[in-house]
N, C-alpha and C positions, 0 to 999 in steps of 0.2 A: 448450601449454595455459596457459592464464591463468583466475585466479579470482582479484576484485576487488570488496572491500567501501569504499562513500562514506559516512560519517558523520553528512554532510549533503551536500546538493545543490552547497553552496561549491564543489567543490575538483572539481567534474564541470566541463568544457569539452565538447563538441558534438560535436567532433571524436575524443573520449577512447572515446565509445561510440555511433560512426557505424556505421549497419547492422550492430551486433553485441547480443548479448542481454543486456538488462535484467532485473530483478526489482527493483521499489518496493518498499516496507511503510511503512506510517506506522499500526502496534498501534492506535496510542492516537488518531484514531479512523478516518482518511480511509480508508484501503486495507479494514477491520473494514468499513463501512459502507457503499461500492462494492459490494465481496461480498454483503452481504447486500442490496442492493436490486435487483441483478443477477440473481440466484439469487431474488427474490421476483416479478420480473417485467416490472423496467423496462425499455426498449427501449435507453437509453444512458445514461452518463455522461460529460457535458461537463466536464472540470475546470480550470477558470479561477486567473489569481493571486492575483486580486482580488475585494472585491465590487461592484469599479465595473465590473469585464468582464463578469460572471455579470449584471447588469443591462442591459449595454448588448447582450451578446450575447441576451439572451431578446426584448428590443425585435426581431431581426430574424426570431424563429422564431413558432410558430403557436402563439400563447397555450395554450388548450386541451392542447396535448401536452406542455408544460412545466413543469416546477416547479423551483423557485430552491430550493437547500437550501447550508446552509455554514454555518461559526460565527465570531465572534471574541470571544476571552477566552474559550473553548469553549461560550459562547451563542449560541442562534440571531441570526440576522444581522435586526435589525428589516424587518419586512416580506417575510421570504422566506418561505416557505411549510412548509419543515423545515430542519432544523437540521442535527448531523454526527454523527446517534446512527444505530448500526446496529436500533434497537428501534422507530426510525418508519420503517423500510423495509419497513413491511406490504403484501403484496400490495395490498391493497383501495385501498390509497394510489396505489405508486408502478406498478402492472401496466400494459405499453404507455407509459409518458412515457419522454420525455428528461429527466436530470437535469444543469440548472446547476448546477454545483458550485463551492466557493471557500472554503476554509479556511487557517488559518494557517499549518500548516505540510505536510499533506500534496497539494495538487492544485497546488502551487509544484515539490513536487518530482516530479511524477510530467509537468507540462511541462519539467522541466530532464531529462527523458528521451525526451522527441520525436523526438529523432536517432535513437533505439538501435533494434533493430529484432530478433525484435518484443519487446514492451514487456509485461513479463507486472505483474500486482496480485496481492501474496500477503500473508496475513493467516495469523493463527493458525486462521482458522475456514476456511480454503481447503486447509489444510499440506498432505497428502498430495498432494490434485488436483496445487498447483505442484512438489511435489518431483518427482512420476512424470515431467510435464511438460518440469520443468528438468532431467530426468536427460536425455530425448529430444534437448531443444536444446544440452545439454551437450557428450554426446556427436558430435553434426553439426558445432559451430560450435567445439569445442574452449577454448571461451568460457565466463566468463557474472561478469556486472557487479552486483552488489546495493545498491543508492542506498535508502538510509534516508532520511525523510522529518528526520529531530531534534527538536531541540526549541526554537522562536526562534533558528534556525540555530545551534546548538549542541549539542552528543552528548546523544542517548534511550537510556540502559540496556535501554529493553524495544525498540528497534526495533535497537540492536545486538545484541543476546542472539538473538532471531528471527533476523536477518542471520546470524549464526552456526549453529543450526539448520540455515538453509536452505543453507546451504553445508557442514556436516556430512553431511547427507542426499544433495544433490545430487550434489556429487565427491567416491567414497569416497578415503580415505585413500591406498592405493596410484597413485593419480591426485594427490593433492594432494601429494603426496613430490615429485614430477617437476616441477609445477606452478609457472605464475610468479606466488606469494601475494605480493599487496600486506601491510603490516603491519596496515592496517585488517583486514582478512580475518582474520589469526594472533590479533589482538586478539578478536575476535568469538568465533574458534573457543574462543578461551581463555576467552571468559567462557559458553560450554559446557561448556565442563571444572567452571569454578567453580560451576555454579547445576544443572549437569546438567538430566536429563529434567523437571526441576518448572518447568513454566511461571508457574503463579501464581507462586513466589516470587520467580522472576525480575522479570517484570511488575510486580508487587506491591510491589517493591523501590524502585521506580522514582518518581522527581519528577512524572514524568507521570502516573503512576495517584492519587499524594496528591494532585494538583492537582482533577481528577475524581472523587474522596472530596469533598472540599471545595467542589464547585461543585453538589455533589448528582446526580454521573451514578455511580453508585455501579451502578448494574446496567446501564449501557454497560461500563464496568469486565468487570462479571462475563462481558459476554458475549464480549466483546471475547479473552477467556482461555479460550472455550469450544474445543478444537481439534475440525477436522472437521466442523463445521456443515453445510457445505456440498461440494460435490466440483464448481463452476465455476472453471476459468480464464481470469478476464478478459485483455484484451490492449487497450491504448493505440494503435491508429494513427487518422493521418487528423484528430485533435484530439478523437475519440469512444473512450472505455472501451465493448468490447462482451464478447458470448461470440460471437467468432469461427464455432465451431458450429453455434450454434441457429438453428435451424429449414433 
C-alpha cells in the first residue's frame, strides 16, 4: 500500500504516477471552480498551461460551444470571457460548453497528472463525493497519489491542510500504519492534527486566501470553504475534466 502527498507539481515525474490514482486540489481556486461549473452544467473542462494554449486551442473548436475562462495575478485573463471564480459558474453561463481553462497554478498541475489514471478534482466543496470515491479506488488499486496545485510552484497551506484531510478520510489509520507514507503525506496529516476539523481557519491562515482578501475575491474565498456544495466527481482523462457518469 502506498499513500503520497506532492506539494507542488515540481517533484511529480510521469512515470512516478503512471496508470495509478491521482487526486489534484488546487482550494484556492482551479479545482473550487471546475466543480462548480461541472456540477452547474458544463459539458467539459479543458485545462491548459497557459493562456497562449487556451487561445490557440479554442481557434480549433466550435466557437459557439466554448468559453475561455482563467486568471493571471488572479484576474481574468483580458479577453477571455470568465475568469477562475467558482461564482461565475452559473448555470445560465456555463450549461452545455466546453471550458478552456488556464490559470497559474492549478490547470499546470492537473496536466502534470495526465499519466495517473484515473485522475480525480477534489475541492472542499466536492469532500465527501471524492473521499467515498477515493476510499473505492483505494481500496482496488492499494494506491492513491495527491498533487496539490501550490502556490507559484511553492507550498499552499490550504491545499496541504485539504491534502491531508483527503488522506485522513480516505486511508483510515490502521491502513496508514502498514502503509508506504511519503514525508509529504505525514507532513499534511500533521497539519490535520494542528488545525483539526476547522476548515476556514486553516484556509484562512493561508497566503493564498490574504492574496484573494486583497484582490477583492473575498466571497470566492467564502465559497471556496463551503464543504459539500456539491457531491460530483470529476475525473481528467483524454485532456477533458468530465463527470464520467452523466448522462
Amino acid at each position: 500500500m502506498k499513500l503520497s502527498v506532492y506539494f507542488t507539481p515540481l517533484g511529480v515525474k510521469p512515470h512516478d504516477i503512471q496508470d495509478r490514482p491521482v487526486l489534484v486540489v488546487d482550494v484556492l481556486r482551479t479545482t473550487t471552480t471546475i466543480v462548480a461549473a461541472l456540477s452547474n452544467g458544463a459539458k467539459a473542462v479543458v485545462p491548459v498551461v497557459d493562456h497562449e494554449d487556451a487561445l490557440r486551442l479554442a481557434q480549433n473548436l466550435e466557437r459557439d460551444a466554448v468559453l475561455l475562462c482563467g486568471e493571471r495575478n488572479m484576474q481574468k485573463i483580458p479577453g477571455f470571457e470568465l475568469g477562475n471564480s467558482p461564482l461565475e459558474m452559473k448555470p445560465s453561463v456555463v450549461k452545455g460548453k466546453t471550458l478552456v481553462m488556464a490559470t497559474t497554478n492549478g490547470t499546470p498541475a492537473i496536466v502534470a497528472a495526465e499519466s495517473g489514471k484515473p485522475v480525480l478534482i477534489g475541492a472542499v466543496t466536492n469532500f465527501s463525493a471524492i473521499v467515498e470515491e477515493g476510499r473505492r479506488i483505494f481500496e482496488e488499486a492499494q494506491e492513491l497519489h495527491i498533487l496539490c496545485s501550490g502556490r507559484e510552484r511553492m507550498f499552499a497551506l490550504e491545499d496541504a491542510y485539504t491534502a491531508g484531510r483527503f488522506a485522513q478520510a480516505i486511508v483510515p489509520p490502521r491502513l496508514r500504519r502498514s502503509a508506504d507514507v511519503n514525508d509529504a503525506a505525514i507532513a499534511a496529516l500533521e497539519l490535520v492534527r494542528r488545525y483539526g476539523d476547522q476548515w476556514k481557519q486553516a484556509i484562512t491562515s493561508s497566503a493564498g486566501a490574504r492574496g484573494l482578501k486583497q484582490a477583492k475575491f473575498r466571497n470566492d474565498l467564502v465559497a471556496a470553504m463551503e464543504l459539500d456544495t456539491y457531491s460530483v466527481v470529476p475525473q481528467y482523462a483524454d485532456r477533458l475534466v468530465t463527470i464520467p457518469n452523466r448522462g
